[in-house]
N, CA, C and O atoms as CSV, one atom per row, in Angstrom:
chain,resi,resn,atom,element,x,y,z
A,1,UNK,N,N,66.518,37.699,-52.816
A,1,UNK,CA,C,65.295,36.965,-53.128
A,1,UNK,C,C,65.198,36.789,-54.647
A,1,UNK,O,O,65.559,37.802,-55.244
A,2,UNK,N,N,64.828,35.827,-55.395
A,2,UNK,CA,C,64.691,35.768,-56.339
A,2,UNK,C,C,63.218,35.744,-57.166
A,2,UNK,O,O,62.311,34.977,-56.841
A,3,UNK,N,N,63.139,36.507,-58.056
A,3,UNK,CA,C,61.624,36.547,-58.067
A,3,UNK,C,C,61.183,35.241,-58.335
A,3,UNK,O,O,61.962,34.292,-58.244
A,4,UNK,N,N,59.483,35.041,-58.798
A,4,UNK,CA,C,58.797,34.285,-58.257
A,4,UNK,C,C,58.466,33.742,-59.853
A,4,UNK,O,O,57.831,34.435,-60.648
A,5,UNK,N,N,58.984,32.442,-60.167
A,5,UNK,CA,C,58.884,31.467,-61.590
A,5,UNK,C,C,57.010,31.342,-61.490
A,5,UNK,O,O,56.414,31.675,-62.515
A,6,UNK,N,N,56.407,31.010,-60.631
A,6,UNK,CA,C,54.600,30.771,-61.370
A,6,UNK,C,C,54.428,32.469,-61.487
A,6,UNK,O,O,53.589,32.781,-62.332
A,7,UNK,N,N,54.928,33.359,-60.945
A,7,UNK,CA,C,54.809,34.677,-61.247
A,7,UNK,C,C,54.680,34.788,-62.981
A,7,UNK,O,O,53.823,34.886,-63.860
A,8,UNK,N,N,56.045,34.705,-62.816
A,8,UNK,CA,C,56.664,34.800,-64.460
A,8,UNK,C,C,55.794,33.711,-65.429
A,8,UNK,O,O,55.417,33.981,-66.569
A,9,UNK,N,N,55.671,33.050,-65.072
A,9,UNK,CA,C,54.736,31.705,-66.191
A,9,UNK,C,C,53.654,32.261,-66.331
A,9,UNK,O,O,53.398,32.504,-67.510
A,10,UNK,N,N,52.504,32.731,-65.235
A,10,UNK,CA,C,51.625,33.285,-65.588
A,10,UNK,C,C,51.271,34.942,-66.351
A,10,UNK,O,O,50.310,35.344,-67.008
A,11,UNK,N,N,52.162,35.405,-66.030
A,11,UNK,CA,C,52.375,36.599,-67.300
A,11,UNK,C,C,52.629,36.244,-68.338
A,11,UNK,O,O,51.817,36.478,-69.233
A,12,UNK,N,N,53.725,35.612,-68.603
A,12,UNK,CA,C,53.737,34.502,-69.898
A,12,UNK,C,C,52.821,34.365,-70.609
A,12,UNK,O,O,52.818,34.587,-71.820
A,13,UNK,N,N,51.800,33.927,-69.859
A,13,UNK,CA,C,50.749,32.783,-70.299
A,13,UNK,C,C,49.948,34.400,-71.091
A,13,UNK,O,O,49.583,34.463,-72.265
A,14,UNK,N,N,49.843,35.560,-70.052
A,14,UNK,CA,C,48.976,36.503,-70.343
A,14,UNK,C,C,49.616,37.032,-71.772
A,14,UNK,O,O,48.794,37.148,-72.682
A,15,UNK,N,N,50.600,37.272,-71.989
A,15,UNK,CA,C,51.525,37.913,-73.017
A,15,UNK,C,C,51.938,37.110,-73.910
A,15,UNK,O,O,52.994,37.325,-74.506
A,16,UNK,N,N,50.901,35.669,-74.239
A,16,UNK,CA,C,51.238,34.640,-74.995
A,16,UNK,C,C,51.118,34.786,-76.540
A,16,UNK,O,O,51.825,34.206,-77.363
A,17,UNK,N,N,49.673,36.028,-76.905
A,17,UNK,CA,C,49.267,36.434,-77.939
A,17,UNK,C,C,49.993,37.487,-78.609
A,17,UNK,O,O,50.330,37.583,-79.789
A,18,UNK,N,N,50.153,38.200,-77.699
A,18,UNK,CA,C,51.402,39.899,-78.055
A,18,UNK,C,C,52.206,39.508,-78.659
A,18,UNK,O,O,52.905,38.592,-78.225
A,19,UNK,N,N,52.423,40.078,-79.942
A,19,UNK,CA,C,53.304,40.343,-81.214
A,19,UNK,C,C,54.801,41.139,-80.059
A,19,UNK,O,O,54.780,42.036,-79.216
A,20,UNK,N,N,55.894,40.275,-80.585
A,20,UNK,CA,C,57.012,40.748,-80.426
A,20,UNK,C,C,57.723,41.005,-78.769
A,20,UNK,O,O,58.705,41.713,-78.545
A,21,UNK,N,N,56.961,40.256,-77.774
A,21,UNK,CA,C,57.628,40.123,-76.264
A,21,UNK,C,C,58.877,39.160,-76.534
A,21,UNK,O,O,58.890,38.127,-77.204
A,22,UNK,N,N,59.754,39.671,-75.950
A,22,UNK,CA,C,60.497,39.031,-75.231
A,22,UNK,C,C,61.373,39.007,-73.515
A,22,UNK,O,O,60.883,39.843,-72.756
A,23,UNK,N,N,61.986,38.571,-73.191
A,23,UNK,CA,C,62.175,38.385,-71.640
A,23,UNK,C,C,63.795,38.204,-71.247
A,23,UNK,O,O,64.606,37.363,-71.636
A,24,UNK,N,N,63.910,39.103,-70.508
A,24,UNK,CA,C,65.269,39.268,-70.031
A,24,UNK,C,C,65.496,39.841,-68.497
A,24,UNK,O,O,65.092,40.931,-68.091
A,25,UNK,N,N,66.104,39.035,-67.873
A,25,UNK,CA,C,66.997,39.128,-66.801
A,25,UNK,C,C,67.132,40.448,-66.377
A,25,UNK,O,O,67.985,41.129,-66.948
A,26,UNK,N,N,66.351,41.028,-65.343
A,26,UNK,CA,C,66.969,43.019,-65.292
A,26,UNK,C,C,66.119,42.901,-63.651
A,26,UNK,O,O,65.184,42.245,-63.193
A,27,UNK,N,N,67.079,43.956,-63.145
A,27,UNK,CA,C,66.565,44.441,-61.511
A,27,UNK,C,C,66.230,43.247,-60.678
A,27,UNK,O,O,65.340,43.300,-59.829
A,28,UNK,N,N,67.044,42.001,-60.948
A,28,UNK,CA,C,67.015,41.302,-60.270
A,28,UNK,C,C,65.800,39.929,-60.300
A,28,UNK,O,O,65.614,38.907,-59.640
A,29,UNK,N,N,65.082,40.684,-61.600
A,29,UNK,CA,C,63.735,39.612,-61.934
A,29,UNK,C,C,63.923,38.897,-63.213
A,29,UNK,O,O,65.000,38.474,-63.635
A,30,UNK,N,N,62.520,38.781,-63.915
A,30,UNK,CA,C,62.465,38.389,-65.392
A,30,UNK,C,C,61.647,39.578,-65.581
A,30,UNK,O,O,60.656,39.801,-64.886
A,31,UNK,N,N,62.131,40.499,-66.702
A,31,UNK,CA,C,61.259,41.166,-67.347
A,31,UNK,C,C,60.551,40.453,-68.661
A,31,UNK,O,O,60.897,39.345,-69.070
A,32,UNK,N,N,59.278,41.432,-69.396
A,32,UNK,CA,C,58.393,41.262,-69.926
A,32,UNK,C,C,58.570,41.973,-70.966
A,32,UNK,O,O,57.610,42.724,-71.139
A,33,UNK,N,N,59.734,42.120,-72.093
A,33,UNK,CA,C,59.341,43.577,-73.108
A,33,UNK,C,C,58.975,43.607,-74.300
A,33,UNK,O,O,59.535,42.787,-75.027
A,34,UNK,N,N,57.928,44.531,-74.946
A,34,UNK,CA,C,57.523,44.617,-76.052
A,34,UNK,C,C,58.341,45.656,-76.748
A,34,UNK,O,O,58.624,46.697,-76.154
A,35,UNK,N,N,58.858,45.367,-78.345
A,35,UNK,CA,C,59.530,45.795,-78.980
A,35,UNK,C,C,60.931,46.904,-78.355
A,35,UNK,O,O,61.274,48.027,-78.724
A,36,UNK,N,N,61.614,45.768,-77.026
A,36,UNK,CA,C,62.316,45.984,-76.300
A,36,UNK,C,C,61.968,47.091,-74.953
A,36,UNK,O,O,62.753,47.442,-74.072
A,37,UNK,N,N,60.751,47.427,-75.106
A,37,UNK,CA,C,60.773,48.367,-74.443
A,37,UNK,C,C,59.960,47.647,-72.988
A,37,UNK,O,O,58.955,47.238,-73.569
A,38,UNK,N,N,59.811,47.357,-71.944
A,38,UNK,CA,C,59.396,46.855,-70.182
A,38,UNK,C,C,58.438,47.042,-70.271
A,38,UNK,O,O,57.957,48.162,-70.447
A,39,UNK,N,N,57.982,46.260,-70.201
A,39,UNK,CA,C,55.997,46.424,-69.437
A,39,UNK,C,C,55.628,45.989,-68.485
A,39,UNK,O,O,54.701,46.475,-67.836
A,40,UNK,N,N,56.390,44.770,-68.114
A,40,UNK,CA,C,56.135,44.356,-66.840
A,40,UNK,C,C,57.077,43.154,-66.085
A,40,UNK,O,O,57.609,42.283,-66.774
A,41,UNK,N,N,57.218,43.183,-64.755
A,41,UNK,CA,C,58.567,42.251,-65.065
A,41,UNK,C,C,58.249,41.507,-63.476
A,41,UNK,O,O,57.967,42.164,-62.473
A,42,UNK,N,N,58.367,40.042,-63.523
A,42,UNK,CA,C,58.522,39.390,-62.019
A,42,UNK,C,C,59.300,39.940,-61.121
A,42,UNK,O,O,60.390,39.485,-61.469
A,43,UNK,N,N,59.523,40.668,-60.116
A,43,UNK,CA,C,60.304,41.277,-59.514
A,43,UNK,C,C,61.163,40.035,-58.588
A,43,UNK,O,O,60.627,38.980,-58.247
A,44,UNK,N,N,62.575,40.406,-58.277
A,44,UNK,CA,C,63.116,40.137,-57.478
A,44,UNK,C,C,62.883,40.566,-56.033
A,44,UNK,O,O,63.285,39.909,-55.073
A,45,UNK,N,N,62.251,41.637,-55.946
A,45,UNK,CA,C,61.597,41.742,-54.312
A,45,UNK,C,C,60.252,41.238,-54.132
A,45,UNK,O,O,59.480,41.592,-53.241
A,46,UNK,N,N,59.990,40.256,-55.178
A,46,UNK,CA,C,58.450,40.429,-54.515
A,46,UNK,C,C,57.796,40.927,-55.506
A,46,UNK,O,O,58.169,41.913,-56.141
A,47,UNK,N,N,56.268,39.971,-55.821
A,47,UNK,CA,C,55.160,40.754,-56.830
A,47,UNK,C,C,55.902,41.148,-57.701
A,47,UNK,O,O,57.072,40.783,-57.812
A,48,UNK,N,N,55.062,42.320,-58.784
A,48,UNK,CA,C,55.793,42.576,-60.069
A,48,UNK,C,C,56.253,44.398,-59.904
A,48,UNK,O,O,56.142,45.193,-58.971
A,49,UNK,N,N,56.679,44.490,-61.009
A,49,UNK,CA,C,57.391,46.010,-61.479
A,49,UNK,C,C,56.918,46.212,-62.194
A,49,UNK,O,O,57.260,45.421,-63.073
A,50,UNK,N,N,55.810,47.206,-62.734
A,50,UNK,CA,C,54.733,47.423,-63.848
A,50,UNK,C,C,55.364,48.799,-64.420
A,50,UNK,O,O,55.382,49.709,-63.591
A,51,UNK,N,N,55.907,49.113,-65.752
A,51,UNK,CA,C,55.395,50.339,-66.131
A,51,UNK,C,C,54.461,50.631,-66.922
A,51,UNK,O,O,53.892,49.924,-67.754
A,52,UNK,N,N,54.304,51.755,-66.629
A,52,UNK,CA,C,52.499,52.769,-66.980
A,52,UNK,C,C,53.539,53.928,-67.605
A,52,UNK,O,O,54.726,54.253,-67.592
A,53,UNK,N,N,52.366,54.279,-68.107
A,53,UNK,CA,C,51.906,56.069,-68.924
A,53,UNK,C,C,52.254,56.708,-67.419
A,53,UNK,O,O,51.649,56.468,-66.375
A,54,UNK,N,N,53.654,57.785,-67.650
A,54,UNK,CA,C,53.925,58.380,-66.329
A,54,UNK,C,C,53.248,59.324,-65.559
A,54,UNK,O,O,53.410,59.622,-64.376
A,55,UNK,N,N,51.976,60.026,-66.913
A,55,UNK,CA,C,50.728,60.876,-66.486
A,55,UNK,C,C,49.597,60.306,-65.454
A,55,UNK,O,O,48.727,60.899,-64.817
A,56,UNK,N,N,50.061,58.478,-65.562
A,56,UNK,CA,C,49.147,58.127,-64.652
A,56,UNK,C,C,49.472,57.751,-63.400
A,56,UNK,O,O,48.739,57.669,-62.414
A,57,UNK,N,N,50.428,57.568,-63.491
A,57,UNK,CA,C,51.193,57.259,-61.958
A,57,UNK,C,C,50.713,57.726,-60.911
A,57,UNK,O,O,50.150,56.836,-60.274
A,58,UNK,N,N,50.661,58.858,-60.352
A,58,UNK,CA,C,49.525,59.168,-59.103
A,58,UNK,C,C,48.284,58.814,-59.189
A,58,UNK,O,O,47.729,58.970,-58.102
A,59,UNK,N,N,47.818,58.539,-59.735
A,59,UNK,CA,C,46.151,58.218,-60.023
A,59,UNK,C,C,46.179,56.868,-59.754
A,59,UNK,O,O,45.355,56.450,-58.941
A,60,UNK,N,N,47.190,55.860,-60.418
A,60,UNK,CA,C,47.338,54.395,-60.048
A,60,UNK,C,C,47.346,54.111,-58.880
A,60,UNK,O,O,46.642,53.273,-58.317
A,61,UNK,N,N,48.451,55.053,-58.262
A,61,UNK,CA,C,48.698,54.743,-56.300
A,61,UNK,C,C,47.642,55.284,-55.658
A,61,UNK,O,O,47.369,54.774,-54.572
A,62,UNK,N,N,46.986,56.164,-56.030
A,62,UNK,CA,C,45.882,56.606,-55.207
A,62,UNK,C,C,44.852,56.046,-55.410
A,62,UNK,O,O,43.827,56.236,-54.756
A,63,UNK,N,N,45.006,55.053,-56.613
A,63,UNK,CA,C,43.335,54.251,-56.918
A,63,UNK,C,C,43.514,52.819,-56.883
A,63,UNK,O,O,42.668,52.060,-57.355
A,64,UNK,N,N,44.930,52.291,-56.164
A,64,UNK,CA,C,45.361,50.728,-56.428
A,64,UNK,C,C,45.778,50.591,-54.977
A,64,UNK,O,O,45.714,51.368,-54.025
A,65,UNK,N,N,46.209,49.401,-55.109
A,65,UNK,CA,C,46.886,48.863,-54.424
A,65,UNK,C,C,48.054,49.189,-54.828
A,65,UNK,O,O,48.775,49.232,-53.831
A,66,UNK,N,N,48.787,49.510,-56.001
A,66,UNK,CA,C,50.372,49.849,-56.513
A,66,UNK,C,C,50.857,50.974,-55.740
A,66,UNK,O,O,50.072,51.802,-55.277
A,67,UNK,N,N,52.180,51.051,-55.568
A,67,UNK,CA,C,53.105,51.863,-55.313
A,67,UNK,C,C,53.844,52.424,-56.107
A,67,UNK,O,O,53.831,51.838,-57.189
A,68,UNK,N,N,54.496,53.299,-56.087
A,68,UNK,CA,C,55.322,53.837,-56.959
A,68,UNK,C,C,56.663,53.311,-56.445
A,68,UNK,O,O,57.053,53.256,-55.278
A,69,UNK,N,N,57.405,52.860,-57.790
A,69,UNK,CA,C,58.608,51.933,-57.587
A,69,UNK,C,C,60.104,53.508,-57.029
A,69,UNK,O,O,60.219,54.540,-57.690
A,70,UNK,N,N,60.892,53.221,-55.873
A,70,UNK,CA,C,61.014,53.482,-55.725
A,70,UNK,C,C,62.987,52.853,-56.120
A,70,UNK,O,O,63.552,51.763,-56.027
A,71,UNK,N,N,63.451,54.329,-56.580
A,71,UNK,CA,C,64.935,54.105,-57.243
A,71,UNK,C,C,66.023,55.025,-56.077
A,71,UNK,O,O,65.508,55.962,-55.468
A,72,UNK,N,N,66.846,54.839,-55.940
A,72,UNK,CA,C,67.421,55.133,-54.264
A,72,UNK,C,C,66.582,56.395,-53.180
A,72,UNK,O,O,66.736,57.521,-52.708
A,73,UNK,N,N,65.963,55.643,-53.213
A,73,UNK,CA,C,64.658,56.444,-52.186
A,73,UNK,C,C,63.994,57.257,-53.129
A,73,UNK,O,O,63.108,57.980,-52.673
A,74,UNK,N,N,64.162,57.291,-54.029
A,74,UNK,CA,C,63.071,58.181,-54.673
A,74,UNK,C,C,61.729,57.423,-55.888
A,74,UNK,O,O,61.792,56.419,-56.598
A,75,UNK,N,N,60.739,58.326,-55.703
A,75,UNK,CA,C,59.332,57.480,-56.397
A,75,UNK,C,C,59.997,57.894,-57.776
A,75,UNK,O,O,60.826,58.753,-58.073
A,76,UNK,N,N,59.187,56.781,-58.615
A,76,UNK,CA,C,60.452,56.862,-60.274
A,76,UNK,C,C,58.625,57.121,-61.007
A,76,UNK,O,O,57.801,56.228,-60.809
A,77,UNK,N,N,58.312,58.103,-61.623
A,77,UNK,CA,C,57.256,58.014,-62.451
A,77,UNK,C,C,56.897,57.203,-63.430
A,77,UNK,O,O,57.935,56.847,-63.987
A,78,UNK,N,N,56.049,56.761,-63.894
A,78,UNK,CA,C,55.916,55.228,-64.451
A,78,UNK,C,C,56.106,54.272,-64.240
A,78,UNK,O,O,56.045,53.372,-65.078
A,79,UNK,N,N,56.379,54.135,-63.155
A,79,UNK,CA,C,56.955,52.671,-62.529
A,79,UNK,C,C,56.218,52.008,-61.087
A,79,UNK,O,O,56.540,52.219,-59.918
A,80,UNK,N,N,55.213,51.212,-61.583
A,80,UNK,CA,C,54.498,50.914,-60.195
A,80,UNK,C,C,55.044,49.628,-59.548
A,80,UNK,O,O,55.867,49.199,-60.357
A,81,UNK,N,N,54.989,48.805,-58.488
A,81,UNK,CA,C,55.188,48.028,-57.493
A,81,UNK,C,C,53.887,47.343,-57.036
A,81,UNK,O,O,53.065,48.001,-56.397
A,82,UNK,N,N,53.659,46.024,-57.342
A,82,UNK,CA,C,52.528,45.500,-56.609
A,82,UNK,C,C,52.563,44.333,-56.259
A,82,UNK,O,O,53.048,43.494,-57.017
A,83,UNK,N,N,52.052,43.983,-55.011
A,83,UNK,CA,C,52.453,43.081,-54.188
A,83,UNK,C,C,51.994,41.787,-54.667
A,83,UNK,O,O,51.303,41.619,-55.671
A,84,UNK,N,N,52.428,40.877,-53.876
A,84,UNK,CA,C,52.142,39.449,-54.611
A,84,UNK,C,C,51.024,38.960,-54.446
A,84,UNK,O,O,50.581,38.239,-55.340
A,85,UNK,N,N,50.032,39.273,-52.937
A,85,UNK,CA,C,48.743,39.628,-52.813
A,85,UNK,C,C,48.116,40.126,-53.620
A,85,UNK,O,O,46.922,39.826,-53.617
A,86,UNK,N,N,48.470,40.835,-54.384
A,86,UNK,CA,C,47.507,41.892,-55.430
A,86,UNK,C,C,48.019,41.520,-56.818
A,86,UNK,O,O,48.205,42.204,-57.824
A,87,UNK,N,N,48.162,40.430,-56.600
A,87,UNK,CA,C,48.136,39.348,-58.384
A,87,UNK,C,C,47.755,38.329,-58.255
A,87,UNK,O,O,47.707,37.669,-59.293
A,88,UNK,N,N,47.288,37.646,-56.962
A,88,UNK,CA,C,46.736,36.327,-56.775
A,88,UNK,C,C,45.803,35.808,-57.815
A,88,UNK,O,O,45.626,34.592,-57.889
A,89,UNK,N,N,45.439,36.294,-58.299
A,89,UNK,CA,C,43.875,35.874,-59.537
A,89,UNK,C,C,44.345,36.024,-60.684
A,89,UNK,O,O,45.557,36.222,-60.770
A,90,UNK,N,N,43.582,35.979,-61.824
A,90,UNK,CA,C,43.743,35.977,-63.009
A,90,UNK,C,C,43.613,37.521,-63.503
A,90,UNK,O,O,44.252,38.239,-64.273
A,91,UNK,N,N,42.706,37.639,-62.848
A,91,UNK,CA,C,41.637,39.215,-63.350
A,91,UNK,C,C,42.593,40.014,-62.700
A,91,UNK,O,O,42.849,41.002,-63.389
A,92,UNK,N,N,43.361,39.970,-61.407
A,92,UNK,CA,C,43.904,40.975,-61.038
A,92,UNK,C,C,45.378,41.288,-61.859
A,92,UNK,O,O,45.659,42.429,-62.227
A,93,UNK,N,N,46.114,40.328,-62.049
A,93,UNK,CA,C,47.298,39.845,-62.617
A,93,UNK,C,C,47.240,40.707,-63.674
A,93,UNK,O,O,47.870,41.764,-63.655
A,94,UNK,N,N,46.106,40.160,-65.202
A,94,UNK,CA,C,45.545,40.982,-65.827
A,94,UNK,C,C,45.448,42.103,-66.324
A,94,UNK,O,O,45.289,42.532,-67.467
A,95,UNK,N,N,45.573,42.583,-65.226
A,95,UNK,CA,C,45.068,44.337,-64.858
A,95,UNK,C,C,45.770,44.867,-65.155
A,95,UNK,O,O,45.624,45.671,-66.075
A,96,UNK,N,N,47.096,44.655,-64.411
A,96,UNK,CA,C,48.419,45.102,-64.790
A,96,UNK,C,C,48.718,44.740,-66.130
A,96,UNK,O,O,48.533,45.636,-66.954
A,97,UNK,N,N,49.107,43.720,-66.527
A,97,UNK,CA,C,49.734,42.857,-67.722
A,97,UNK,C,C,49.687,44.126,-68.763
A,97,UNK,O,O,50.501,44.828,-69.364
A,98,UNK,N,N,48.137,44.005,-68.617
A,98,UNK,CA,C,47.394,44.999,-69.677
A,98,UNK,C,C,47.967,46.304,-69.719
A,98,UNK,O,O,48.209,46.775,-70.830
A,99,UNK,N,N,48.279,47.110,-68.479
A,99,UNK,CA,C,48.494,48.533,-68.597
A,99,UNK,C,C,50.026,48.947,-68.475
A,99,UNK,O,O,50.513,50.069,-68.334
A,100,UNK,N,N,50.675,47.622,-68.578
A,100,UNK,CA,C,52.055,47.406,-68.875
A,100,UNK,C,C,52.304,47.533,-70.272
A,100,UNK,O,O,53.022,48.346,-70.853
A,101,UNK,N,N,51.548,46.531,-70.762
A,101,UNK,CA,C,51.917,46.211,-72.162
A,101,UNK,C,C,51.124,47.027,-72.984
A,101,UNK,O,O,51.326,46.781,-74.173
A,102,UNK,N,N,50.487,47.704,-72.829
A,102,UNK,CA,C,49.548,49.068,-73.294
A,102,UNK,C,C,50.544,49.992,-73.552
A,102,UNK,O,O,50.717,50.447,-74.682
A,103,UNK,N,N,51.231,50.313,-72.568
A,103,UNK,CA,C,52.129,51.288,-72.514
A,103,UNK,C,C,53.627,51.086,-73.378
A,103,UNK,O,O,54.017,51.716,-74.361
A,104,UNK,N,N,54.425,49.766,-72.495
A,104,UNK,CA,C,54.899,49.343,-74.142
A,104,UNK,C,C,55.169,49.620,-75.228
A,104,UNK,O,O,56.193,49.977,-75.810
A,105,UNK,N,N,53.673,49.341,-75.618
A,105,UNK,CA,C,53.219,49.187,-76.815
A,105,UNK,C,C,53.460,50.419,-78.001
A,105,UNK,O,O,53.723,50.639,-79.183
A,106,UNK,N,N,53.065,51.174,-76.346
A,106,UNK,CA,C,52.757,53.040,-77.295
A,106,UNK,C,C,54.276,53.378,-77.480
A,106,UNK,O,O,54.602,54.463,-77.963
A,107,UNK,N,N,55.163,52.489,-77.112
A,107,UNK,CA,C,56.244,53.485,-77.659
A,107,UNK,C,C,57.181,53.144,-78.617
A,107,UNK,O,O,57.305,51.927,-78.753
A,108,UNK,N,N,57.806,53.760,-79.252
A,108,UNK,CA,C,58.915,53.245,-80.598
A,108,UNK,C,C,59.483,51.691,-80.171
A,108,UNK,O,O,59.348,51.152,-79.072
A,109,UNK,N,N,59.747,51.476,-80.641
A,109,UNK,CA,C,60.713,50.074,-80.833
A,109,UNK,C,C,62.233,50.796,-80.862
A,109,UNK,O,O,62.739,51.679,-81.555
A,110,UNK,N,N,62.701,49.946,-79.733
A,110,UNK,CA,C,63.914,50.139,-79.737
A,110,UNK,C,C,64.871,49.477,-80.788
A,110,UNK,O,O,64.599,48.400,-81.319
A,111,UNK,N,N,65.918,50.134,-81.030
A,111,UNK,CA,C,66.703,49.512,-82.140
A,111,UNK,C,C,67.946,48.658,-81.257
A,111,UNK,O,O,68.767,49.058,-80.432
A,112,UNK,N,N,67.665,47.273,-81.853
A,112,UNK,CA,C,68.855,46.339,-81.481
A,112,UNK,C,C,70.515,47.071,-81.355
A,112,UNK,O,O,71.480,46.364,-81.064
């Protein structure tokens, strides 16, 4: 499956202001990264691949609709899953964008 192009445009659109995104090809989608580091990415299965602050990760799945992204059967901390239902809107889309690129944000810049 290939992820979903108005997916990706509309994160775009959200991550239009953010200093220093750029977008690359990974897990089968388009990712979203700030100062190289993933915040959020169109998934190739479907909906997006969000990472979060890994302290919050249970609190997200138990208070969202997100899942915890799962890496050969196992839940990967910081890494949520949310369905394509649960980005339909602006505000919801949003939600994520934000606590993607929040997170991001907080961390070093990777060196080229």
């Amino acid at each position: 499956m290939a992820f979903d192009e108005d997916l990706a445009d509309r994160i775009r659109e959200l991550l239009s202001e953010q200093r220093g995104v750029t977008e690359k090809k990974m897990f089968g989608g388009l990712a979203f990264l700030i100062g190289g580091n993933m915040a959020i990415a169109a998934s190739g299965q479907g909906g997006a691949l969000v990472r979060v602050d890994p302290g919050q990760t249970d609190r997200l799945v138990e208070t969202t609709p997100a899942e915890a992204a799962l890496m050969h059967g196992r839940p990967m901390q910081g890494w949520l899953r949310v369905e394509s239902n649960d980005l339909r809107t602006k505000r919801r889309l949003e939600k994520w964008v934000k606590l993607g690129s929040a997170y991001a944000s907080s961390l070093p810049p990777k060196k080229k």
